[in-house]
C-alpha positions as CSV (number, residue, x, y, z in Angstrom):
1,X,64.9,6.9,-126.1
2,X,66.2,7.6,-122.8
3,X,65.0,11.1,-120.8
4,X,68.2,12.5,-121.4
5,X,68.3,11.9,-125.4
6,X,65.4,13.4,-125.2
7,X,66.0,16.6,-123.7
8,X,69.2,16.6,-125.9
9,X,67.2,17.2,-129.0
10,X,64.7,19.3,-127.2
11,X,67.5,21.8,-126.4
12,X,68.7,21.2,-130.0
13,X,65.7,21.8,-131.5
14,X,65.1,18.2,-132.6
15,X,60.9,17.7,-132.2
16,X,59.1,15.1,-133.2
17,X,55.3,15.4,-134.2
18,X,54.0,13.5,-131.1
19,X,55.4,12.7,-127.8
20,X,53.5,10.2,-126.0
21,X,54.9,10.1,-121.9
22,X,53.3,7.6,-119.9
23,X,54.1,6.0,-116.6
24,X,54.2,5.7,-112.8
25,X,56.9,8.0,-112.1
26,X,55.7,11.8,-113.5
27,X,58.7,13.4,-112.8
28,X,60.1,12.9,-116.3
29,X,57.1,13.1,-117.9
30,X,56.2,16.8,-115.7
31,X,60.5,17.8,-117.0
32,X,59.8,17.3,-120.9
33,X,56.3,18.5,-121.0
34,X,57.5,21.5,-118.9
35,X,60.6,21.9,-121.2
36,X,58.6,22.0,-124.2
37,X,55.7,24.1,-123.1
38,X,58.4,27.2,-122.0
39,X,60.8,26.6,-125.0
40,X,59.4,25.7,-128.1
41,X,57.7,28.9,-128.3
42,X,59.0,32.8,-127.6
43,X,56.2,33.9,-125.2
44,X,54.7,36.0,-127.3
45,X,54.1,32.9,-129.8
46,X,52.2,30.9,-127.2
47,X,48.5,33.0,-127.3
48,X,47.6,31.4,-130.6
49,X,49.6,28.7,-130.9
50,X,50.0,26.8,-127.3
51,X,47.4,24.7,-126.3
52,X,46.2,23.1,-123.0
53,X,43.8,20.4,-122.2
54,X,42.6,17.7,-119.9
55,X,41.8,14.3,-120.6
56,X,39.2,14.8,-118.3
57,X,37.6,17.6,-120.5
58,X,37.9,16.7,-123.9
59,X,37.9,13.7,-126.4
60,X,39.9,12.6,-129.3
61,X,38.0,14.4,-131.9
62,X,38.8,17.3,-130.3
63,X,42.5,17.0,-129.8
64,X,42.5,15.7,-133.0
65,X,40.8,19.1,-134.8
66,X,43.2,21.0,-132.4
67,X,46.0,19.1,-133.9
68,X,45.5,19.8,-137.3
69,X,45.6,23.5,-137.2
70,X,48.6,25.1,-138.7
71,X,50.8,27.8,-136.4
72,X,50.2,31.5,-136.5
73,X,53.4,33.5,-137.2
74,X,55.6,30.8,-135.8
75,X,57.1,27.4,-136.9
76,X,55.3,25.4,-134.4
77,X,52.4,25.1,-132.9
78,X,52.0,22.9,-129.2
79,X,49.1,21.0,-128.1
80,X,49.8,19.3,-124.6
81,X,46.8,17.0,-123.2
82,X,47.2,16.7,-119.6
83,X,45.8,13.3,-117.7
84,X,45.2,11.7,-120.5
85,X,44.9,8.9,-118.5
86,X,41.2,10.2,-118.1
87,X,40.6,9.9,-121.9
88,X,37.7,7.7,-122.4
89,X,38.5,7.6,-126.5
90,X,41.9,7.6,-126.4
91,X,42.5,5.1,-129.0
92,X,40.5,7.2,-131.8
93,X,43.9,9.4,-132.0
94,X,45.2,6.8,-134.1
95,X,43.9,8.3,-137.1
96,X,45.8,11.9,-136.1
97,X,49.0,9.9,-134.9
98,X,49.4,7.8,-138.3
99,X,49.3,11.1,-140.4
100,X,50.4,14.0,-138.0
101,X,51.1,17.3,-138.7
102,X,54.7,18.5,-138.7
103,X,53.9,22.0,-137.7
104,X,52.4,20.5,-134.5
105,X,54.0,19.2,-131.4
106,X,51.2,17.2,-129.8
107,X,52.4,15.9,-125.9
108,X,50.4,13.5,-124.3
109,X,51.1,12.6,-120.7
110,X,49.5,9.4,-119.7
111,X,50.5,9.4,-115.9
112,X,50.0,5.9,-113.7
113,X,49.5,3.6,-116.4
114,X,50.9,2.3,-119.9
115,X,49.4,2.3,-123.3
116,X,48.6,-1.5,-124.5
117,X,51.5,-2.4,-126.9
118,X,49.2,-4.7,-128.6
119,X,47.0,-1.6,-130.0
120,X,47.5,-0.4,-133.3
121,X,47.4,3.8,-131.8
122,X,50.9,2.2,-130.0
123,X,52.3,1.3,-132.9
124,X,51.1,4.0,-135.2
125,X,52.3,6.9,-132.7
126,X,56.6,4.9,-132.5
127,X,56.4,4.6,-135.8
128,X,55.2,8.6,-136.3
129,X,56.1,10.4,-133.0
130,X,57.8,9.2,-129.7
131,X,56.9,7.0,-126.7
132,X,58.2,7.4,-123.8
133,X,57.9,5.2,-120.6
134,X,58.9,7.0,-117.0
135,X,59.6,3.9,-114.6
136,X,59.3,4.1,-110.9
137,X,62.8,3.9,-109.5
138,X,63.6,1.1,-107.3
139,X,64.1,1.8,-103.7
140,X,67.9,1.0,-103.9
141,X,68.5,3.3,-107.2
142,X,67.6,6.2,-105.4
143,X,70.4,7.1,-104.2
144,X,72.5,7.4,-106.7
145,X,69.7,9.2,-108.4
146,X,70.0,11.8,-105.7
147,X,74.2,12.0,-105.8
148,X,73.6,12.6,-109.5
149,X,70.5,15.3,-109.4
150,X,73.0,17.4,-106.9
151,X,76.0,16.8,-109.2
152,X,74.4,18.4,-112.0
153,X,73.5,21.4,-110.2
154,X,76.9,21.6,-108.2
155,X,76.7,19.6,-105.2
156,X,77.9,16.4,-103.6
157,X,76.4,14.4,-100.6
158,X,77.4,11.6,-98.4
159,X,76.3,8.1,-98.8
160,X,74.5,8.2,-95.4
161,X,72.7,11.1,-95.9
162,X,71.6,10.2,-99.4
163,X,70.3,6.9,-97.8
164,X,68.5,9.3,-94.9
165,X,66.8,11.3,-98.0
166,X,65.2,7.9,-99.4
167,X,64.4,5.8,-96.4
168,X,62.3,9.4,-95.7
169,X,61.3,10.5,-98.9
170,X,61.0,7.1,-100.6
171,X,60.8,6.7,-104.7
172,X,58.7,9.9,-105.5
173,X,61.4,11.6,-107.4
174,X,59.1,15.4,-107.3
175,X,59.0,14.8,-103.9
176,X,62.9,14.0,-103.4
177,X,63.8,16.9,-106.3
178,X,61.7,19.4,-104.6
179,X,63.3,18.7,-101.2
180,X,67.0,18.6,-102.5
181,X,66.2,22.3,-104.1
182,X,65.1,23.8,-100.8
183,X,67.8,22.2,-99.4
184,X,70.8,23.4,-101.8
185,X,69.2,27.3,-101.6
186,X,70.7,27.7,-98.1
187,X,73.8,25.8,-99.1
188,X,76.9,27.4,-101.3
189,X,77.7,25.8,-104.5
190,X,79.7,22.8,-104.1
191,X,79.0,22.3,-100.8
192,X,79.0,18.7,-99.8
193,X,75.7,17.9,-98.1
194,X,76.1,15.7,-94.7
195,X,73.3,14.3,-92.0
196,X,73.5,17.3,-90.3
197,X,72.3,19.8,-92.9
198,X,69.4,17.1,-93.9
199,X,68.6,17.0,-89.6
200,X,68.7,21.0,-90.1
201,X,67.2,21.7,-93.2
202,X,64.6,18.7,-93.7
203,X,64.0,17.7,-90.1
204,X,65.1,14.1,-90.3
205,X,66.9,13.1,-87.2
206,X,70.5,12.2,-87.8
207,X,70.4,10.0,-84.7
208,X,67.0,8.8,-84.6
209,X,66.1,7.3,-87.7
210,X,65.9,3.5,-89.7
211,X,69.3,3.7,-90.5
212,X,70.9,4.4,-87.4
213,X,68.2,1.7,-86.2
214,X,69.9,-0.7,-88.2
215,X,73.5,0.1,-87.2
216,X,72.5,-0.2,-83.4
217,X,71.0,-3.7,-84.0
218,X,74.2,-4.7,-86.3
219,X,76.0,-3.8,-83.7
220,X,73.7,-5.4,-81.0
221,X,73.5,-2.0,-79.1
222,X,70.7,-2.5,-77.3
223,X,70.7,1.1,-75.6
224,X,70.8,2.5,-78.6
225,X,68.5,0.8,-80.3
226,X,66.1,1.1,-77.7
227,X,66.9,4.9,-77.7
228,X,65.8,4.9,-81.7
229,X,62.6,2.9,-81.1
230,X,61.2,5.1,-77.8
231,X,61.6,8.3,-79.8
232,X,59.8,6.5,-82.9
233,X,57.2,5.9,-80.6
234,X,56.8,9.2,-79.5
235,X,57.1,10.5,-83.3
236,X,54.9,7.9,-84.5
237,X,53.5,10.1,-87.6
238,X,56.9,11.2,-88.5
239,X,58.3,7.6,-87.9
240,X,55.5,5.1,-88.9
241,X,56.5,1.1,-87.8
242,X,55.5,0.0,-91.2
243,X,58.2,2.4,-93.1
244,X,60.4,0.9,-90.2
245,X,59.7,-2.6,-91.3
246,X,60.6,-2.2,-94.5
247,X,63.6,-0.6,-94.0
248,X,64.5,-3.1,-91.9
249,X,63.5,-6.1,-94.1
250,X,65.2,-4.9,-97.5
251,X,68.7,-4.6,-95.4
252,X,67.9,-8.0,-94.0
253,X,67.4,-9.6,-97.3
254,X,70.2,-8.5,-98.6
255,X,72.2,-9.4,-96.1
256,X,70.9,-13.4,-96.9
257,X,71.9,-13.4,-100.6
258,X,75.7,-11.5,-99.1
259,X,75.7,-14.8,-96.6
260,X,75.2,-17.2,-100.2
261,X,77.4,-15.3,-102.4
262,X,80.9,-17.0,-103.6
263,X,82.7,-13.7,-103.9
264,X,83.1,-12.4,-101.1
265,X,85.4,-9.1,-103.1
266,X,83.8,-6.1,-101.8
267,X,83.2,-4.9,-105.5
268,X,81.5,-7.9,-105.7
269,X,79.5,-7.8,-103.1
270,X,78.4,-4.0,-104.1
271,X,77.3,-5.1,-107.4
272,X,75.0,-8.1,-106.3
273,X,73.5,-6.3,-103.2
274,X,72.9,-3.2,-105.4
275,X,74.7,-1.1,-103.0
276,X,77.2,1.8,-102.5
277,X,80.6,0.0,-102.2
278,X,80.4,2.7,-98.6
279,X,77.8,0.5,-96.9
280,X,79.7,-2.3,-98.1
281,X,81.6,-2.8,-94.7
282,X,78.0,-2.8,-92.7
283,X,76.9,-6.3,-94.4
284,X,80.2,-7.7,-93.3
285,X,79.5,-7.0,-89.8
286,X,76.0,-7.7,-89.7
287,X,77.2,-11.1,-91.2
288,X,79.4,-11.8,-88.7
289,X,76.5,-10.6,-85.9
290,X,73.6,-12.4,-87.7
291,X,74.2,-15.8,-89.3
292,X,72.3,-17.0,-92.3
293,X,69.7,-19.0,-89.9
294,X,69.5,-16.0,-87.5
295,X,69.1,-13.8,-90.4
296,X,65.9,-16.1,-91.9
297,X,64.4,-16.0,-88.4
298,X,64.8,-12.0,-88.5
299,X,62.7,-11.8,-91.7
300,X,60.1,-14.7,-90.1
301,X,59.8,-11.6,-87.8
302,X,60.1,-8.5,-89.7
303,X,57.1,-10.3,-91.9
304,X,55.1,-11.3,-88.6
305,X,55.0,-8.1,-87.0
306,X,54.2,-6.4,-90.8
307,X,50.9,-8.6,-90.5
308,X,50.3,-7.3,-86.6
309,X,51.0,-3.3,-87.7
310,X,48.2,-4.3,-90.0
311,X,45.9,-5.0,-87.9
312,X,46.3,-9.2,-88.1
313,X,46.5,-11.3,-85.4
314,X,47.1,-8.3,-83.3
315,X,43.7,-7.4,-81.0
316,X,45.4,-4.3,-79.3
317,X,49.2,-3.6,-79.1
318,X,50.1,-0.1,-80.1
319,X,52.8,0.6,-82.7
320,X,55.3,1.5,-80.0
321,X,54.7,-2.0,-78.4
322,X,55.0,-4.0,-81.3
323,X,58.6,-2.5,-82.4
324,X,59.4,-2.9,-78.9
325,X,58.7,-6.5,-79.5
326,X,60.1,-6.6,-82.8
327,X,63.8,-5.6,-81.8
328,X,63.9,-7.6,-78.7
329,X,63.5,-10.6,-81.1
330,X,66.0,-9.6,-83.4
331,X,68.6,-8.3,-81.0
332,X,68.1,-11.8,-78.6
């Protein structure tokens, strides 16, 4: 089941005996165990039958015992293990999870990792209960994770500043969710949010970032560009090289597969590049600036000087110097 059929029968009162939430990326996992922990139960339910514990600081007997107590003066009772990760015994649930209790809604969040398919406690808990598997977004699903988060509460944003929010935040959706709700606080409903309120509100420069970097070396604007690079270098903690390089080398990759594609349609090109039909009209540019042989040499570089901001083959250049060095390369 997907995150949002899940939620769907939460808020329908649809439960299932066990929910078993593992994965790299705890935001869903942190929504439904939140969701069921302040809704299942009226609050005056929750003294005697909620229940939380740590992985850390219990076993599967215990859970297990917990499990199989009936609810006090309610229809449900919840037991959530948090970091079960850190369950040494994890697999001795399998006797609870092939015979679970209806009355109980046990939630297991297994953060970081998966549970082995190939163990019978997997199987026993689909065929009884619920797994679910949160998966790390990709850096180029973001996004339009972001356009649709503000949707749902109201909100719109550009396609640039969206891309500013990742290239900053990255893939850690808590991270991106709690910034996008400080940011909408000081915002009216269905404002449409620009550069300028993510410069003023999150204190990502709408001039001086990896984006604009990339535009200014699309463009071959070596002012510009060199403008970008001199204020990373005196912002270095804000503007590390190797979140630079990165940047830089995913739009440069892309950019090779748009030189080898047949269809040149820009609907086309959207949908292989994984892009936003907006930044469409960039690679075309860059394409016509940076041949497919130019473009391989670019991403000889961006992977040399990864190597050097690493500490290899490099004996002493700062940061500063080796983006310096970097973008004359490119550019020339």
């Amino acid at each position: 089941m997907t995150f949002e059929q899940i939620m769907t029968d939460l808020k329908n009162k649809i439960y299932k005996p066990i929910y078993f939430l593992m994965g790299e990326e705890t935001y869903y996992i942190d929504k439904i165990t939140d969701f069921i922990e302040e809704n299942v139960l009226m609050p005056s339910e929750r003294a005697f039958n909620q229940t939380v514990v740590y992985g850390r600081d219990t076993d599967a007997l215990a859970i297990d015992n917990i499990s199989r107590r009936y609810p006090m003066m309610a229809s449900h009772q919840v037991v959530v293990v948090k970091e079960a990760q850190n369950l040494k015994d994890i697999e001795k649930l399998v006797y609870y999870a092939s015979n679970p209790l209806k009355s109980t809604i046990l939630v297991i969040n297994f953060k970081y990792k998966t549970l082995d398919k190939r163990k019978k406690i997997y199987k026993e808990i689909q065929d009884h209960g619920l797994i679910f598997e949160s998966k790390k977004l990709y850096d180029n699903q973001v996004p339009d994770w972001i356009s649709g988060y503000l949707k749902n509460k109201g909100y719109s944003i550009e396609p640039v500043a969206s891309l500013l929010l990742t290239d900053y935040l990255g893939t850690n959706l808590s991270k991106v969710s709690n910034e996008l709700d400080k940011l909408i606080i000081s915002l009216p409903k269905g404002s449409k949010i620009t550069a300028l309120h993510i410069e003023e509100n999150i204190g990502i420069s709408k001039e001086f970032n990896n984006f604009e970097l990339q535009n200014a070396l699309v463009k071959k604007d070596v002012v510009k560009a060199n403008q970008i690079i001199n204020y990373f270098e005196k912002n270095q903690k804000e503007n590390p090289i190797i979140l630079t390089i990165s940047s830089l080398y995913f739009f440069f990759r892309k950019l090779l597969v748009f030189h080898f594609l047949t269809d040149k349609n820009p609907r086309s090109i959207a949908a292989s590049l994984q892009i936003n039909p907006y930044f469409v009209k960039d690679y075309q540019l860059a394409a016509k600036r940076f041949n497919a042989k130019k473009t391989v040499a670019v991403i000889s570089y961006l992977r040399e000087y990864d190597m050097k901001s690493k500490g290899y083959n490099n004996a002493s250049a700062s940061p500063g110097d080796l983006l310096k060095e970097l973008i004359f390369k490119i550019i020339h």
